[in-house]
N, CA, C and O atoms as CSV, one atom per row, in Angstrom:
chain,resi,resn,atom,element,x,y,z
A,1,UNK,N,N,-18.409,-1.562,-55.074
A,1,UNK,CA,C,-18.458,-0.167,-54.722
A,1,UNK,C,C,-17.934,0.643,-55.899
A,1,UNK,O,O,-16.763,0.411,-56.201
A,2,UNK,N,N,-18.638,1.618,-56.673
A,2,UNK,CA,C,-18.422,2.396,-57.322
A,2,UNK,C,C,-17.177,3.647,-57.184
A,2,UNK,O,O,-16.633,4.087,-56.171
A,3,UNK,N,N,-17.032,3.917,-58.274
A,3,UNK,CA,C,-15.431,4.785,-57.886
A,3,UNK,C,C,-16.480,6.311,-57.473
A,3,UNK,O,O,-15.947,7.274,-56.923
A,4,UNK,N,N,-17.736,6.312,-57.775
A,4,UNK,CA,C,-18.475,7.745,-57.537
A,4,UNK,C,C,-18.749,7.683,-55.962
A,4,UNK,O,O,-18.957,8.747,-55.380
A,5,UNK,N,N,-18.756,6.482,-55.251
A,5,UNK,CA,C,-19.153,6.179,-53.860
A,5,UNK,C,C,-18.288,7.797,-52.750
A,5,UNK,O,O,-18.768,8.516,-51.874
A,6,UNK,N,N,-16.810,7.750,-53.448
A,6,UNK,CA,C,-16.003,8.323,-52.783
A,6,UNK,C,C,-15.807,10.087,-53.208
A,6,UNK,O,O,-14.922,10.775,-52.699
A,7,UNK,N,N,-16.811,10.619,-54.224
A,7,UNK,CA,C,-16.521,11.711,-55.101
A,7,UNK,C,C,-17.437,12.677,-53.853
A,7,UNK,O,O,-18.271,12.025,-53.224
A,8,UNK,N,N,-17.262,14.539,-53.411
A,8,UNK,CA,C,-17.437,14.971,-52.670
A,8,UNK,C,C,-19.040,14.960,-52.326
A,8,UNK,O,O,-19.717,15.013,-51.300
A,9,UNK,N,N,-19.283,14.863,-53.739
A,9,UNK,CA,C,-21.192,15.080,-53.640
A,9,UNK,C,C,-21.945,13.921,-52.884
A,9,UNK,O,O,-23.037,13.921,-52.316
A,10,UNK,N,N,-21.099,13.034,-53.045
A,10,UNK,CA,C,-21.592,11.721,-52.534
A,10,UNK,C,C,-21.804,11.981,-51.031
A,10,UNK,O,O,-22.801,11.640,-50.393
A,11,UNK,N,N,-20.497,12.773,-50.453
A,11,UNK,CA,C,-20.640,12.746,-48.998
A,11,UNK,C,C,-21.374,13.892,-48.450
A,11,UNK,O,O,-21.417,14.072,-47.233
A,12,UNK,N,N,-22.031,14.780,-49.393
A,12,UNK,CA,C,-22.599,15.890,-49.325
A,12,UNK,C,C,-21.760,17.322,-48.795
A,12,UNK,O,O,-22.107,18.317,-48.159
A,13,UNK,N,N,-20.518,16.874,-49.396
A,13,UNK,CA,C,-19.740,18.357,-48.864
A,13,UNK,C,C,-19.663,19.389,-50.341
A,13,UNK,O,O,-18.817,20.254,-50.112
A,14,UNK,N,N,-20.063,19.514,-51.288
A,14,UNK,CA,C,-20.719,20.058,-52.177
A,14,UNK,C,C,-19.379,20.796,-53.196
A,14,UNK,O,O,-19.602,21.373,-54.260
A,15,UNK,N,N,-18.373,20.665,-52.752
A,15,UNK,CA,C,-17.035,21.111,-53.349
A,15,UNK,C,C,-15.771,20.701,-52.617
A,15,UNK,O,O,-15.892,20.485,-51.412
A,16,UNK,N,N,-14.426,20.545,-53.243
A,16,UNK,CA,C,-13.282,19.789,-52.696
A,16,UNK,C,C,-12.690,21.216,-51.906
A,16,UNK,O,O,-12.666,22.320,-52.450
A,17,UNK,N,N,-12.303,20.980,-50.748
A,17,UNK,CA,C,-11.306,22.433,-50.602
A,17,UNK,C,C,-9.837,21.877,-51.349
A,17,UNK,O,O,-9.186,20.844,-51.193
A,18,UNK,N,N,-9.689,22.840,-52.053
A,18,UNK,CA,C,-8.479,23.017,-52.941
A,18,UNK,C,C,-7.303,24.074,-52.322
A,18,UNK,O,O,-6.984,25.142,-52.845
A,19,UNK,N,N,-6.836,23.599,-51.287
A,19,UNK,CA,C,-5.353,24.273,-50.543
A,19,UNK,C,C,-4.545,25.014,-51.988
A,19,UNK,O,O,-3.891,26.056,-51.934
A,20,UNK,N,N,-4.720,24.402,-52.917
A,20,UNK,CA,C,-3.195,24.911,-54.068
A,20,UNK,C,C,-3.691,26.241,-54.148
A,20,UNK,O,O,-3.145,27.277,-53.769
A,21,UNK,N,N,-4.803,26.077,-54.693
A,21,UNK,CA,C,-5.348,27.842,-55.275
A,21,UNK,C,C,-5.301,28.570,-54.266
A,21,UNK,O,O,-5.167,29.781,-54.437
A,22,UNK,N,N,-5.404,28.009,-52.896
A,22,UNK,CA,C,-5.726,29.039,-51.533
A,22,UNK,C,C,-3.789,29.540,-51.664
A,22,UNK,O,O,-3.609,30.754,-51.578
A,23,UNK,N,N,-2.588,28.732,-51.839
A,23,UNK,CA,C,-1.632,28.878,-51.703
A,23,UNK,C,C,-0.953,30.126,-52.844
A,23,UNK,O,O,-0.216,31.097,-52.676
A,24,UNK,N,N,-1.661,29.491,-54.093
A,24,UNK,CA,C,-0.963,29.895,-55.060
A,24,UNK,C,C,-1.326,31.885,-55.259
A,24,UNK,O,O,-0.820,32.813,-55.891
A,25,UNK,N,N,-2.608,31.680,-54.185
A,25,UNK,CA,C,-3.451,33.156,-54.178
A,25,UNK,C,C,-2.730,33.840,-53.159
A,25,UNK,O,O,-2.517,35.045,-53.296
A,26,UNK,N,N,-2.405,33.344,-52.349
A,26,UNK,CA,C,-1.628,33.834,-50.778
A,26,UNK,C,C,-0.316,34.657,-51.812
A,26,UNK,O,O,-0.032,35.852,-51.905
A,27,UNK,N,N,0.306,33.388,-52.513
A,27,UNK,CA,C,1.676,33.813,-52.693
A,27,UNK,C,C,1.638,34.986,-54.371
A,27,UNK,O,O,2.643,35.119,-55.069
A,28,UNK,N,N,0.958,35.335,-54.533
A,28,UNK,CA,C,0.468,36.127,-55.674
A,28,UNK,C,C,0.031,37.546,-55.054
A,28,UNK,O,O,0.480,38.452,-55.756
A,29,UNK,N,N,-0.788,38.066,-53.833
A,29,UNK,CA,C,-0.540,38.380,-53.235
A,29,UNK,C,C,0.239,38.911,-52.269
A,29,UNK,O,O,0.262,40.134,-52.133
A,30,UNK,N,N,1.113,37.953,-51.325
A,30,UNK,CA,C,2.521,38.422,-51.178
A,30,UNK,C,C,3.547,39.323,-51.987
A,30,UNK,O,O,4.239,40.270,-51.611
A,31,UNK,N,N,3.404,38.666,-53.318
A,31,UNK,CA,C,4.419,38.951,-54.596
A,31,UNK,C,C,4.105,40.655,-54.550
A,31,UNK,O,O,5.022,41.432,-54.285
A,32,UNK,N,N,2.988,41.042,-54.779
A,32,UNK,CA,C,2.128,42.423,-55.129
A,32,UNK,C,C,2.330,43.195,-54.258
A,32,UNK,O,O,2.631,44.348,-54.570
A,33,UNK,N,N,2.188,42.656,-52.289
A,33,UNK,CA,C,2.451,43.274,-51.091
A,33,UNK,C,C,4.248,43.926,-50.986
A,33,UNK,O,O,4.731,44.804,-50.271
A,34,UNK,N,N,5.063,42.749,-52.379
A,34,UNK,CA,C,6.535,43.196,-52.239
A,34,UNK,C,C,6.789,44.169,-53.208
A,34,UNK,O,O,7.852,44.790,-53.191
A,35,UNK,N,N,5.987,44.356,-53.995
A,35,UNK,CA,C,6.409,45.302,-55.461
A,35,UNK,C,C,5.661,46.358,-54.640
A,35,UNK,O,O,6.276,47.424,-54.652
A,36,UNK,N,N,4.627,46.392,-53.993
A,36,UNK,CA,C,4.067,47.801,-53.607
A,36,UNK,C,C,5.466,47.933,-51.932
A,36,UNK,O,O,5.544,49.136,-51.682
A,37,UNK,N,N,5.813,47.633,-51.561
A,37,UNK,CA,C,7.061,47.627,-50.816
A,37,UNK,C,C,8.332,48.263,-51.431
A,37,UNK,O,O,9.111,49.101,-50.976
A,38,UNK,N,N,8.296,47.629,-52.556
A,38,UNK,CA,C,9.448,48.181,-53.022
A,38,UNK,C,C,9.205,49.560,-53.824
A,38,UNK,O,O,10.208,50.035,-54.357
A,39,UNK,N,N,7.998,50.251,-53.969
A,39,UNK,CA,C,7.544,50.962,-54.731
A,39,UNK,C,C,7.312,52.389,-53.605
A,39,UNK,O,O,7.489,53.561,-53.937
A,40,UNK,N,N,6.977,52.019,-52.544
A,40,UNK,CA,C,7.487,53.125,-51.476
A,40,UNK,C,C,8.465,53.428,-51.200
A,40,UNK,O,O,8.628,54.551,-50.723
A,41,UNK,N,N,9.715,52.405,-51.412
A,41,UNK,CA,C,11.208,53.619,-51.044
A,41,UNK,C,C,11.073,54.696,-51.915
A,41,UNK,O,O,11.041,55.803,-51.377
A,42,UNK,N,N,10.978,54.640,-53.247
A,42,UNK,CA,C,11.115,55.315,-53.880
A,42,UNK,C,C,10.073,56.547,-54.137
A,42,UNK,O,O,10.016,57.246,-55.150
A,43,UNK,N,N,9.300,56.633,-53.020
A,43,UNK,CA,C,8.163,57.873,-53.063
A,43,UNK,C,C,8.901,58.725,-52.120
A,43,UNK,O,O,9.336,58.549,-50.982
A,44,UNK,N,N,8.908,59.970,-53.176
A,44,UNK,CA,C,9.320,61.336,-52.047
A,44,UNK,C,C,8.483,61.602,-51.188
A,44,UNK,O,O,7.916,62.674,-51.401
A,45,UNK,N,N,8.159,61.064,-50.287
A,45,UNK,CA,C,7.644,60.950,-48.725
A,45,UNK,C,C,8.453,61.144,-47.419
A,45,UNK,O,O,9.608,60.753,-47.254
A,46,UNK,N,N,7.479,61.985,-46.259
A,46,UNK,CA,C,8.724,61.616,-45.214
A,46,UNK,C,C,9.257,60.620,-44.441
A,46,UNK,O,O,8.354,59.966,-43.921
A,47,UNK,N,N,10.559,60.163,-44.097
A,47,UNK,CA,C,11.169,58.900,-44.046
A,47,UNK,C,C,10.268,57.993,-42.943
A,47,UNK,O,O,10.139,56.769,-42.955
A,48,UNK,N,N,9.720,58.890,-42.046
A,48,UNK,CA,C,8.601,57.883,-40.826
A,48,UNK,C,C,7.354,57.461,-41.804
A,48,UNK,O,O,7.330,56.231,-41.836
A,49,UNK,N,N,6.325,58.007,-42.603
A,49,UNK,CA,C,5.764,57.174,-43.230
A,49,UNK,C,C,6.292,56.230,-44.100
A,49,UNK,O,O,5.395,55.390,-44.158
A,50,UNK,N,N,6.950,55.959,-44.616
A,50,UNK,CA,C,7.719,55.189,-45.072
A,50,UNK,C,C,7.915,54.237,-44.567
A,50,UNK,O,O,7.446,53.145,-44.886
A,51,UNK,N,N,8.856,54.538,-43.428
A,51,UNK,CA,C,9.624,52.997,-42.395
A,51,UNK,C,C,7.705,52.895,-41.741
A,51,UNK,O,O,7.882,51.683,-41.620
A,52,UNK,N,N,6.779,53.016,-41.451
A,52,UNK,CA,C,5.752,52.866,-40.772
A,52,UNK,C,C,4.724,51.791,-42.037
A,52,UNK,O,O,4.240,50.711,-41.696
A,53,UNK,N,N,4.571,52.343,-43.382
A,53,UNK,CA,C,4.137,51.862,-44.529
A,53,UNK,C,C,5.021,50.359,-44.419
A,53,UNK,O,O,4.467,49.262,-44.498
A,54,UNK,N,N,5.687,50.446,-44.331
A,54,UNK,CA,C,7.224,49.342,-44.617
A,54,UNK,C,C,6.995,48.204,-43.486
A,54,UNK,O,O,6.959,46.999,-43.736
A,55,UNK,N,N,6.909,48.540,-42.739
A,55,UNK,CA,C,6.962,47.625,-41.076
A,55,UNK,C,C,5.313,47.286,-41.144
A,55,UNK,O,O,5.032,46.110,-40.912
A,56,UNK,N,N,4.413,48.021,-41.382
A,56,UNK,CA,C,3.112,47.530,-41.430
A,56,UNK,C,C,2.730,46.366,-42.562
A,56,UNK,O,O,2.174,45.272,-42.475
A,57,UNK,N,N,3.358,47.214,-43.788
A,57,UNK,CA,C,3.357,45.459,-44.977
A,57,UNK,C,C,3.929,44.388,-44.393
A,57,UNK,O,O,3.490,43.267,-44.651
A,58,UNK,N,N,5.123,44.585,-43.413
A,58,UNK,CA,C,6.158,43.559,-43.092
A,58,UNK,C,C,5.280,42.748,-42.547
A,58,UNK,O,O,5.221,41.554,-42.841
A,59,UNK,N,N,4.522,43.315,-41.708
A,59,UNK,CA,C,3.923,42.476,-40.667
A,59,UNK,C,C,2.660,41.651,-41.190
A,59,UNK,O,O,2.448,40.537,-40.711
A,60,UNK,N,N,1.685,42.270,-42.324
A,60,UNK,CA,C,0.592,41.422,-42.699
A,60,UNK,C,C,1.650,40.429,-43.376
A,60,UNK,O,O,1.576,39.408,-42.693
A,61,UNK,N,N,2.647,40.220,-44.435
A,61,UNK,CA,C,3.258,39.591,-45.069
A,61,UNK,C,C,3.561,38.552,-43.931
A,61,UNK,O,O,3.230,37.400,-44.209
A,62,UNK,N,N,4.136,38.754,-42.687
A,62,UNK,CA,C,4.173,37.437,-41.771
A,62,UNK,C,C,3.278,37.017,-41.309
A,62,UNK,O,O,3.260,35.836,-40.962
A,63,UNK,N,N,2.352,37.733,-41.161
A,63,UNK,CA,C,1.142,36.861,-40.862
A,63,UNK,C,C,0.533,36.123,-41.814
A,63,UNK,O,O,-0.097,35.340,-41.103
A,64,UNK,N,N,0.303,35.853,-42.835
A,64,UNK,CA,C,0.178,35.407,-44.017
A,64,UNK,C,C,1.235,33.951,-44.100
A,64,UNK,O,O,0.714,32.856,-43.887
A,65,UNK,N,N,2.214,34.012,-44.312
A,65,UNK,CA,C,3.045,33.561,-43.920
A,65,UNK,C,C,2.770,32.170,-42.950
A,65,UNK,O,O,2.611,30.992,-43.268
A,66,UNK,N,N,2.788,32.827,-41.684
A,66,UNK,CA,C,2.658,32.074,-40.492
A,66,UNK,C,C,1.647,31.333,-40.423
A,66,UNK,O,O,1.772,30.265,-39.824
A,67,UNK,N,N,0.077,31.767,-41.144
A,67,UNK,CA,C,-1.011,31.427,-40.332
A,67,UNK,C,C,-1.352,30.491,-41.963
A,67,UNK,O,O,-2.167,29.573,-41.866
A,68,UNK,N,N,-0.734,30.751,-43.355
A,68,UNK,CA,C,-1.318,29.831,-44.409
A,68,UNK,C,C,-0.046,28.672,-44.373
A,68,UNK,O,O,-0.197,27.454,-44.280
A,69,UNK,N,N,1.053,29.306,-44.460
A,69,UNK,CA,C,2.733,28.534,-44.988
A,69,UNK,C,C,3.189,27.899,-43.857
A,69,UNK,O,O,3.935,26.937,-44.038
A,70,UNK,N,N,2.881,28.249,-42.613
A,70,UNK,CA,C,3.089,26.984,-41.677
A,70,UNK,C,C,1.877,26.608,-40.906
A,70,UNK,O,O,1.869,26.256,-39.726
A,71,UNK,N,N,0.996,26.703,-41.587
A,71,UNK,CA,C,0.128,26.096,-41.328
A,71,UNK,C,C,-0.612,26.069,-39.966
A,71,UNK,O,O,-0.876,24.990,-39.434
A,72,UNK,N,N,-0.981,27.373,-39.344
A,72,UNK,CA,C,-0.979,27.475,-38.114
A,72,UNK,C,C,-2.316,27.683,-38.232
A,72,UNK,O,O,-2.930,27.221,-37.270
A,73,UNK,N,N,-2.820,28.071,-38.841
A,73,UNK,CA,C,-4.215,28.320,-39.620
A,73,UNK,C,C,-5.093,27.217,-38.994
A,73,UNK,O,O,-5.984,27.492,-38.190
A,74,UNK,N,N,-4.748,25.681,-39.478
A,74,UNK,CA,C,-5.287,25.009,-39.429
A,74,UNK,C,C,-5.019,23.991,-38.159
A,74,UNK,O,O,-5.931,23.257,-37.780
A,75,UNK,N,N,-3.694,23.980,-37.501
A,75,UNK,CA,C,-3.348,23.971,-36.361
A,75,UNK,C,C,-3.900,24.329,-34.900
A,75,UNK,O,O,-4.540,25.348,-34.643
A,76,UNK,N,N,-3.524,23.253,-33.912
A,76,UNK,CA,C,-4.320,23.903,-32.817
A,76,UNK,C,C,-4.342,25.425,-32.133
A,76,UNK,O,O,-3.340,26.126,-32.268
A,77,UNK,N,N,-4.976,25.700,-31.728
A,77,UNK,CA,C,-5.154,26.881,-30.949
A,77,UNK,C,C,-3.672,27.123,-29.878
A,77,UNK,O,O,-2.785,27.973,-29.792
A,78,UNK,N,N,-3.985,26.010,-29.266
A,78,UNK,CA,C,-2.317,25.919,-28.046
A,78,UNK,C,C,-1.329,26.167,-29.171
A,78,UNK,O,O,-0.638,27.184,-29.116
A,79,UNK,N,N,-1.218,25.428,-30.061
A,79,UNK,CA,C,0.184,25.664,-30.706
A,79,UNK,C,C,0.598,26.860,-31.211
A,79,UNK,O,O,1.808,27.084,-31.233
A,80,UNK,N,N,-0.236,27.741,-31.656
A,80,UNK,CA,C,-0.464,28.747,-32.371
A,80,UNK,C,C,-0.072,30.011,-30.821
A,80,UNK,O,O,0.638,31.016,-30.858
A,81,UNK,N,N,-0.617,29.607,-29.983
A,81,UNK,CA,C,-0.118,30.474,-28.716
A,81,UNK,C,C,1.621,30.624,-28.597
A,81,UNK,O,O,2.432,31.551,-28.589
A,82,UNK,N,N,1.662,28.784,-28.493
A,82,UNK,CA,C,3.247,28.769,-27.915
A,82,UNK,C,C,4.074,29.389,-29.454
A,82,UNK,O,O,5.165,29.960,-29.488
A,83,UNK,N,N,3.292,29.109,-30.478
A,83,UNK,CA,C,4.427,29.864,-31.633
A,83,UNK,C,C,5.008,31.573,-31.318
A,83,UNK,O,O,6.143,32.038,-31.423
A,84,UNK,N,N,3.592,32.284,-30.863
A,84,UNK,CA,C,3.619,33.910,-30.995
A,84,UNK,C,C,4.653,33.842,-29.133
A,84,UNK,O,O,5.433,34.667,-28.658
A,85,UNK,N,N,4.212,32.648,-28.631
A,85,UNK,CA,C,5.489,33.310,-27.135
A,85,UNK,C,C,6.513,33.030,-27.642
A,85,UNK,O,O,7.367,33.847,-27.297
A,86,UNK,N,N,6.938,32.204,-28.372
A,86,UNK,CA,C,8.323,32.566,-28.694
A,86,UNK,C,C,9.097,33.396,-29.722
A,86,UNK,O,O,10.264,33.605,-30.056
A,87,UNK,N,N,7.616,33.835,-30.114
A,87,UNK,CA,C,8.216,34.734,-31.550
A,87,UNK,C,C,8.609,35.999,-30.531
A,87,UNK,O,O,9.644,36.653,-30.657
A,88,UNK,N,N,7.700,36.206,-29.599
A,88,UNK,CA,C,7.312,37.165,-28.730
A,88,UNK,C,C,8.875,37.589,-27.579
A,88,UNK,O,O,9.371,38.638,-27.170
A,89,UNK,N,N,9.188,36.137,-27.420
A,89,UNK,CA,C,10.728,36.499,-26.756
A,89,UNK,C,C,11.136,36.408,-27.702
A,89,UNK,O,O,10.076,36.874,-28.122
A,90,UNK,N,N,11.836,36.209,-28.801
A,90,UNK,CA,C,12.669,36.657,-30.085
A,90,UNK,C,C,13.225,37.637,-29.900
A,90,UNK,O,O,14.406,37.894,-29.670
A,91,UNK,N,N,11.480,38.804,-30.101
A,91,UNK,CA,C,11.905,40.152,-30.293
A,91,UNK,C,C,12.924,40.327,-29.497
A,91,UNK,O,O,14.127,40.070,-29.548
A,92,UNK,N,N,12.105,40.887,-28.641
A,92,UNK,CA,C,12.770,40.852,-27.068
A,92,UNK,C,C,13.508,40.933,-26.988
A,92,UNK,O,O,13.950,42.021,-26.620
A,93,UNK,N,N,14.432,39.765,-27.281
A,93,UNK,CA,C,15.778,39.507,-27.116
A,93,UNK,C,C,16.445,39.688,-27.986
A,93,UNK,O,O,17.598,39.330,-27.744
A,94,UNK,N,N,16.269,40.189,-29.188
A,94,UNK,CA,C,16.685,40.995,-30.289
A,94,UNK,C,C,16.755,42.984,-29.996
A,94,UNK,O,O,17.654,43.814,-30.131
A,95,UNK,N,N,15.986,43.024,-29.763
A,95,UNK,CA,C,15.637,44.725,-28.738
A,95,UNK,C,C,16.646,45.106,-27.591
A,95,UNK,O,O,16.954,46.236,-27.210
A,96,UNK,N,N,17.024,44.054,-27.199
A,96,UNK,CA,C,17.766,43.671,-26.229
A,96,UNK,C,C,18.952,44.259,-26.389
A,96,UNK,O,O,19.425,45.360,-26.109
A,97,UNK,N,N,19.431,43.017,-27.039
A,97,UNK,CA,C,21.589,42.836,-27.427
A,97,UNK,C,C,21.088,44.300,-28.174
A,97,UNK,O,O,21.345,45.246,-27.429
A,98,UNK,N,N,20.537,44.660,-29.262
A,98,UNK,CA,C,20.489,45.597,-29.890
A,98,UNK,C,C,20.554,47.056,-28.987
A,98,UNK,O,O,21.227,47.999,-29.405
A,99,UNK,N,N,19.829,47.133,-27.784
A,99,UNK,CA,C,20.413,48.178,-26.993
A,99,UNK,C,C,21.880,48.061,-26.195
A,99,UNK,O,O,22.772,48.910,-26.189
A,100,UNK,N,N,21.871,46.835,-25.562
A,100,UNK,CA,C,23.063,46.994,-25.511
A,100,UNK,C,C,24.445,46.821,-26.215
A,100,UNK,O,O,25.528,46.618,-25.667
A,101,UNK,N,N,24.202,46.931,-27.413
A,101,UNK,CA,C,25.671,47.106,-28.080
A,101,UNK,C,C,25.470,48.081,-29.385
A,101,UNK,O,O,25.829,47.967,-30.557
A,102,UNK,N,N,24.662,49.194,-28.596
A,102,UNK,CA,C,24.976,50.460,-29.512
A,102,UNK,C,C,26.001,50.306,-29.872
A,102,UNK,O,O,26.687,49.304,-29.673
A,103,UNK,N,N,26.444,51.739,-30.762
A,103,UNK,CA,C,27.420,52.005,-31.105
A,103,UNK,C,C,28.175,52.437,-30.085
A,103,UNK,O,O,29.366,52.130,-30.033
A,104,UNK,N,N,27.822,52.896,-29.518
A,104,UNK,CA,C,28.612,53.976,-28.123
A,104,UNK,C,C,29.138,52.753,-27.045
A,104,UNK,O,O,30.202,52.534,-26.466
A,105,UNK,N,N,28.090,52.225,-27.086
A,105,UNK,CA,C,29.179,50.094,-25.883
A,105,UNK,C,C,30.064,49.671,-26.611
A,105,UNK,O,O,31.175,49.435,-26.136
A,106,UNK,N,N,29.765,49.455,-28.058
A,106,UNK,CA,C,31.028,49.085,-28.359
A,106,UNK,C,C,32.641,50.032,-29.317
A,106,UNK,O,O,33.471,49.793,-30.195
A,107,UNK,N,N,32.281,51.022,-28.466
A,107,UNK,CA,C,33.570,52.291,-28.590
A,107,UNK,C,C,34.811,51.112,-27.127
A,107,UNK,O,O,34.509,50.463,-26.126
A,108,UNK,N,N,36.033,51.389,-27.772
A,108,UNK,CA,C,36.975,51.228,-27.216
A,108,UNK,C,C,37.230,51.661,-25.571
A,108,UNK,O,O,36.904,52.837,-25.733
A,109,UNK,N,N,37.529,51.597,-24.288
A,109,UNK,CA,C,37.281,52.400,-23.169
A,109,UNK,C,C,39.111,53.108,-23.388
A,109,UNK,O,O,40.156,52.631,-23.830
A,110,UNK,N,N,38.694,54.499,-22.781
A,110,UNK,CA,C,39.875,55.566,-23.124
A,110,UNK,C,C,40.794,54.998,-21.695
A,110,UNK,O,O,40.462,54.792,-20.528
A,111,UNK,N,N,41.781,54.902,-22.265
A,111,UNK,CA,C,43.106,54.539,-21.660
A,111,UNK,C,C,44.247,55.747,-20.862
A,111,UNK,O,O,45.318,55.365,-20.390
C-alpha cells in the first residue's frame, strides 16, 4: 500500500480541513474586536452607546469563543443546549446577589 493510498484526493475529499488557520483567524480577529473595544472608551460619545457598543463586542467575542475554542461548534447539538442553560442560570444568579446587595443592603441598620 502506497503512502498516496491515504493522501485527501485519494478519498475524494479534495482539501484537508486545516482547524489551525480556522483558529489562528478566529484569534486575529478577536485581537482586532479588542483594539476596536478599547478604541471606543476613548470616543467622545454618549456613555449608553458606548456601554451598548462594549456589551455587543462582548458578546460576539463569546460567542466565538464558545462555539470555535470549546469546541461547541463541532459538538453535539444537546450539549451545546445544556452549555447556554447553564450559562443562562449564571446570569441569573449573578443579576441576582447583584440586586440584592446593592449598596443600600449592605448599609449598616441604624441603631
Amino acid at each position: 500500500m502506497s503512502s498516496l493510498a491515504h493522501a485527501p484526493e485519494a478519498h475524494g475529499h479534495g482539501h484537508v480541513d486545516n482547524k489551525f488557520n480556522t483558529y489562528v483567524s478566529i484569534a486575529m480577529l478577536l485581537a482586532v474586536i479588542t483594539g476596536i473595544e478599547i478604541a471606543i472608551v476613548y470616543v467622545p460619545i454618549m456613555k449608553w452607546i458606548i456601554v451598548t457598543a462594549l456589551c455587543v463586542l462582548s458578546v460576539v467575542k463569546l460567542m466565538y469563543v464558545i462555539f470555535y475554542f470549546m469546541h461547541l461548534k463541532w459538538d453535539k447539538p444537546f450539549c451545546t443546549i445544556l452549555f447556554f442553560i447553564g450559562l443562562v442560570l449564571s446570569v441569573v444568579t449573578v443579576w441576582a446577589l447583584i440586586a440584592l446587595f446593592q449598596a443600600e443592603a449592605s448599609l449598616p441598620l441604624p441603631t
